[in-house]
PLY file of the C-alpha trace (Angstrom):
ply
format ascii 1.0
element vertex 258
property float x
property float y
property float z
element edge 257
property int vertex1
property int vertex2
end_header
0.00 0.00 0.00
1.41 3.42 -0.61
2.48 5.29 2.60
-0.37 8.06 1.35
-3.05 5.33 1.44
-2.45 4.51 4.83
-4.48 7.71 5.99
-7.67 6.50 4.22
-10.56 5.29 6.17
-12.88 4.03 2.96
-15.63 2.05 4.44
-15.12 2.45 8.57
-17.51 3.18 10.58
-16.21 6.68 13.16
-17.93 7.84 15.73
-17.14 11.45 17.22
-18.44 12.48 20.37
-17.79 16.66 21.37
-18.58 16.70 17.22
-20.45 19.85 16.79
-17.45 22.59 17.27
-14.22 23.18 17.66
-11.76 20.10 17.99
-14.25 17.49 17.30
-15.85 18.84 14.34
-12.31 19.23 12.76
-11.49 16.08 13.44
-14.90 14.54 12.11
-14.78 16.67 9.23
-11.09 15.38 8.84
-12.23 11.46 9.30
-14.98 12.05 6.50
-12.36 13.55 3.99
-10.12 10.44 4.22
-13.43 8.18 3.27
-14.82 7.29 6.83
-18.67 7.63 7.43
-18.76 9.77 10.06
-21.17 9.81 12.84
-21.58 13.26 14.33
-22.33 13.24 17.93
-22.95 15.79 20.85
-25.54 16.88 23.07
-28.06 19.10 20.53
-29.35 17.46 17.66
-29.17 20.62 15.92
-25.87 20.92 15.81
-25.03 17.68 15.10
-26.83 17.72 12.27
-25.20 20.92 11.26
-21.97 19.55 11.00
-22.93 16.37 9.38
-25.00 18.70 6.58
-21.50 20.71 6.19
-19.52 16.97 5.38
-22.30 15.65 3.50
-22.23 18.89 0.74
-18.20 18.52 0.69
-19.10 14.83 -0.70
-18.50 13.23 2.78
-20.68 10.61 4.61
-22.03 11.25 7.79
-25.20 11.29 10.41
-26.22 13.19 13.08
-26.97 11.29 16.17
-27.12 13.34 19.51
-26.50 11.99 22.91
-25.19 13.94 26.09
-21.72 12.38 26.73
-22.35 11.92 30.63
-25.78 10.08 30.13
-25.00 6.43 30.64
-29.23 5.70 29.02
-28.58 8.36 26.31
-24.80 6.56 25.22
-26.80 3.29 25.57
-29.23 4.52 22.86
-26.81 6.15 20.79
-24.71 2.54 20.52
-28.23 0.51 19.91
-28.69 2.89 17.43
-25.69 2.33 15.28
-25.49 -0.97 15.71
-29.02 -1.60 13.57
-28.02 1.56 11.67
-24.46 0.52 10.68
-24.38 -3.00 11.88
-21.26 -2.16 14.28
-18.42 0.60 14.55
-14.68 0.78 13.51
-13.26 3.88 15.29
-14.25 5.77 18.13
-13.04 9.59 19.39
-13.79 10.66 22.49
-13.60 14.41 22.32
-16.98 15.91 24.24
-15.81 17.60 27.34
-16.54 20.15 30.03
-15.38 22.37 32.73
-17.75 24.36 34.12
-15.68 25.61 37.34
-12.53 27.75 37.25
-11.37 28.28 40.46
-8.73 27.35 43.08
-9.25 23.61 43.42
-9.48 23.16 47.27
-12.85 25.80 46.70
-14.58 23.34 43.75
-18.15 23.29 44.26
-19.17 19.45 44.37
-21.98 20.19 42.05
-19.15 21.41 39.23
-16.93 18.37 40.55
-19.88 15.73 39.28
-20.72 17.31 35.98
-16.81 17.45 35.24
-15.79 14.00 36.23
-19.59 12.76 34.33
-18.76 14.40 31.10
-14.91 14.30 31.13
-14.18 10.95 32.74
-17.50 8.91 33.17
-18.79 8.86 29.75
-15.83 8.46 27.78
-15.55 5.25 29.83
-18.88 3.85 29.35
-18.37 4.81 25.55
-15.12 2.98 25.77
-16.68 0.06 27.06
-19.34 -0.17 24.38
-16.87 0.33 21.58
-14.87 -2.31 22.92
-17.95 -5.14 22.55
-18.67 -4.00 19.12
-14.76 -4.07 18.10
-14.34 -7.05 19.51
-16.92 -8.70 16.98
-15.19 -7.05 14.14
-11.88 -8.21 14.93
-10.40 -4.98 15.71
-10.75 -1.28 15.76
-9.19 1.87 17.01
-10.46 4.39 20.05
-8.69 7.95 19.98
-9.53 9.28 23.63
-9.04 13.56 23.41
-7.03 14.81 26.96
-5.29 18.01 27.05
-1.64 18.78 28.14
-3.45 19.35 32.28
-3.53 15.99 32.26
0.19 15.95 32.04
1.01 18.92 34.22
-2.00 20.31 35.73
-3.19 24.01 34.98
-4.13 26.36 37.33
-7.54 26.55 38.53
-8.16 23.68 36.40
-7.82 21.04 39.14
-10.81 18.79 38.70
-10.59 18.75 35.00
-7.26 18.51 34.67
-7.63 15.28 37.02
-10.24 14.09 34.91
-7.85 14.63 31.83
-5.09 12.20 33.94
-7.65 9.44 34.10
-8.30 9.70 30.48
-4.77 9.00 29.79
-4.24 6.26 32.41
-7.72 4.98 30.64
-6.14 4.80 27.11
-3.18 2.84 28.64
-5.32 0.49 30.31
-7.78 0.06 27.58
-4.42 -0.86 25.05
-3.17 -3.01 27.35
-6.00 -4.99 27.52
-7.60 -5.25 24.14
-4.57 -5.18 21.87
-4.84 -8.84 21.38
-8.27 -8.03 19.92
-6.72 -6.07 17.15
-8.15 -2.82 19.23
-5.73 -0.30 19.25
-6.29 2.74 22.13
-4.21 6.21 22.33
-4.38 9.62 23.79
-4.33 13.27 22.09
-3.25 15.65 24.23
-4.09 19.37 22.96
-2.21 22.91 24.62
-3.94 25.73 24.37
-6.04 25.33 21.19
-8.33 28.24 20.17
-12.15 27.42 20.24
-15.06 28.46 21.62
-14.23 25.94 24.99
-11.41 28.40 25.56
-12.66 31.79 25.25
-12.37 31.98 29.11
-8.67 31.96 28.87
-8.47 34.08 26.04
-10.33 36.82 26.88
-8.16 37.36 30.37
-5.35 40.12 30.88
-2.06 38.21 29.70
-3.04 35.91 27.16
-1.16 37.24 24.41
2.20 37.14 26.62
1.44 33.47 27.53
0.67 32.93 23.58
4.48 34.79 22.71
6.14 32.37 25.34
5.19 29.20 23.68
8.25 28.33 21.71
5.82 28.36 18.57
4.88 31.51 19.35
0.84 30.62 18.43
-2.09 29.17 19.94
-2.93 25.82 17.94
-6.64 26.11 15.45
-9.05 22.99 16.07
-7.58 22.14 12.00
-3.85 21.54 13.97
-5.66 17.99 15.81
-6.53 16.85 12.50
-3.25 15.11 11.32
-2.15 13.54 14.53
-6.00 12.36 14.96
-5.31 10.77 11.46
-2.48 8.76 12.41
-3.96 7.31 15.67
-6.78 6.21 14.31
-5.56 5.07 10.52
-3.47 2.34 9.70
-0.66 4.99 9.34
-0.82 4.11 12.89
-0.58 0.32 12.68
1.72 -0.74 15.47
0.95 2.64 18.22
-1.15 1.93 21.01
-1.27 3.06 24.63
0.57 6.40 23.48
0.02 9.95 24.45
0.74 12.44 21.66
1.12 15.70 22.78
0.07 18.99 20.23
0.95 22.10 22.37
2.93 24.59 20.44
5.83 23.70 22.82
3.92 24.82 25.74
5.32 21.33 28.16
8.84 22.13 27.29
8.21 25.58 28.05
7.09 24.87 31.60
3.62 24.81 30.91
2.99 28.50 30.25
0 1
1 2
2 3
3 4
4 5
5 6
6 7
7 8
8 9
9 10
10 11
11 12
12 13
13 14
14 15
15 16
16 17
17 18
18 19
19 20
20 21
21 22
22 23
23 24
24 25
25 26
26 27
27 28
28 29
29 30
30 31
31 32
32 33
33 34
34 35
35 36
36 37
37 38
38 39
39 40
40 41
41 42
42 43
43 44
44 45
45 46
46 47
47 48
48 49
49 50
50 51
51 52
52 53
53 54
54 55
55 56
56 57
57 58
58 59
59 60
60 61
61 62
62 63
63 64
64 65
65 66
66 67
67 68
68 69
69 70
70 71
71 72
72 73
73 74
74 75
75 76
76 77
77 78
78 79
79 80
80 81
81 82
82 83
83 84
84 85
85 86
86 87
87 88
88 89
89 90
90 91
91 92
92 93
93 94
94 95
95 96
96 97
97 98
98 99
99 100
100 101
101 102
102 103
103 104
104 105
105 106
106 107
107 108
108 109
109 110
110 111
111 112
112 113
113 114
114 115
115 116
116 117
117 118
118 119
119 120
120 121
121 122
122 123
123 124
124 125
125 126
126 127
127 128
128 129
129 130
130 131
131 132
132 133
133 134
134 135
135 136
136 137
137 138
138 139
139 140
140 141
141 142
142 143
143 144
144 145
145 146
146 147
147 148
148 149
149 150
150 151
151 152
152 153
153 154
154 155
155 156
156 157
157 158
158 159
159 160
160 161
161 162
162 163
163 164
164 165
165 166
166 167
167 168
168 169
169 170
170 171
171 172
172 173
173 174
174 175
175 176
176 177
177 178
178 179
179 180
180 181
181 182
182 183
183 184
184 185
185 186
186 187
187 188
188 189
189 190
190 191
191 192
192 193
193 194
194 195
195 196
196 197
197 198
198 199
199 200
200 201
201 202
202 203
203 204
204 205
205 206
206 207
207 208
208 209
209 210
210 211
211 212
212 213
213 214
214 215
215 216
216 217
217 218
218 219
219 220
220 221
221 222
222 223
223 224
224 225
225 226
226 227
227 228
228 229
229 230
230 231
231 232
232 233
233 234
234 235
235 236
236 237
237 238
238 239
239 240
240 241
241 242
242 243
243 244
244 245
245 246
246 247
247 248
248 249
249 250
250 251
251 252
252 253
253 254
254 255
255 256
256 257
């Protein structure tokens, strides 16, 4: 096979959860280009269906199908649903997330605590899980979990979803270890500070362009930067990589996190 051929995804089945902005629509919009039918997933229909109209009119394949990542019934129904729809699923991303307090950690409001480890942690899992039965039947598959660099080195006031981010990537490591005999291949992308509407927080405060000039890159990453590394992890360009964490950040680790 020609090394270009190894990106394609003709005929596989993807499933992208967190699809209907920023990171995970470029990355389900990225899956659909390289031949993938691409289901678009997130917590409004509307949206979802948004994104999966945009792929369809670029000559892609996809469907809308929302479910709220942290609603064990709603992932349940999402999975029932694409097994009679598609008859079982090839590659899954994990990219919804949430993080609705930002704050010193020891002051987290439990209510923000539960939402954050349901959305961040919880439901990846259970989605995990699920993808794991219908690989299994299929005799393989691949399952691209989407953490962030706080899961490395947490960020401040960030504590409970940076935590949540760590468990993610322990999760990817124990769901490789595990299923790789299966032919089910599991790894971690870890975005830095990546410019969406999830972020606007931190780029609307005092200092942000000075923390933007100190990344050795000197720029904030675009949702479009996931794409190629997403590509590889869940492509047979990425045949023999499980388990791994692959880190897109501009340089911001090596720069001590700023």
């Amino acid at each position: 096979m020609p090394a270009i051929d190894l990106f394609r995804l003709d005929n596989k089945i993807a499933l992208v959860s967190g699809a209907s902005r920023g990171i995970g629509e470029a990355i389900a919009v990225g899956l659909a280009e390289q031949g993938a039918h691409v289901i678009v997933s997130s917590r409004k229909q509307e949206g979802c269906e948004a994104v999966a109209q945009a792929i369809r009119d670029n000559g892609g394949q996809a469907t809308a199908m929302a479910a709220h990542a942290g609603d064990l019934e709603a992932i349940d129904g999402l999975f029932a649903a694409i097994q009679d729809q598609f008859g079982g699923l090839d590659i899954l991303v994990n990219c919804g997330g949430t993080n609705p307090y930002f704050g010193p950690v020891a002051e987290t409001p439990m209510s923000a605590f539960d939402k954050t480890l349901e959305v961040n942690f919880r439901g990846p899992f259970y989605m995990s899980e699920k993808a794991v039965a219908i690989m299994k039947e299929r005799g393989g598959g691949t399952i691209l979990n989407v953490a962030s660099i706080d899961g490395i080195s947490a960020g401040t006031f960030q504590g409970v979803y940076s935590t949540t981010k760590a468990a993610m990537i322990s999760m990817t490591q124990a769901f490789a270890l595990e299923n790789g005999a299966h032919g089910i291949r599991v790894n971690a992308l870890c975005p830095g500070l990546t410019e969406t509407k999830f972020t606007t927080v931190f780029m609307e405060q005092e200092g942000y362009a000075d923390t933007v000039a100190h990344l050795p890159l000197k720029k904030a990453a675009k949702p479009l930067d996931m794409v190629g590394a997403s590509l590889l992890m869940v492509s047979d360009a990425g045949a023999c990589m499980t388990g791994q964490t692959l880190v897109i950040d501009s340089g911001s680790l090596i720069a001590h996190g700023l």
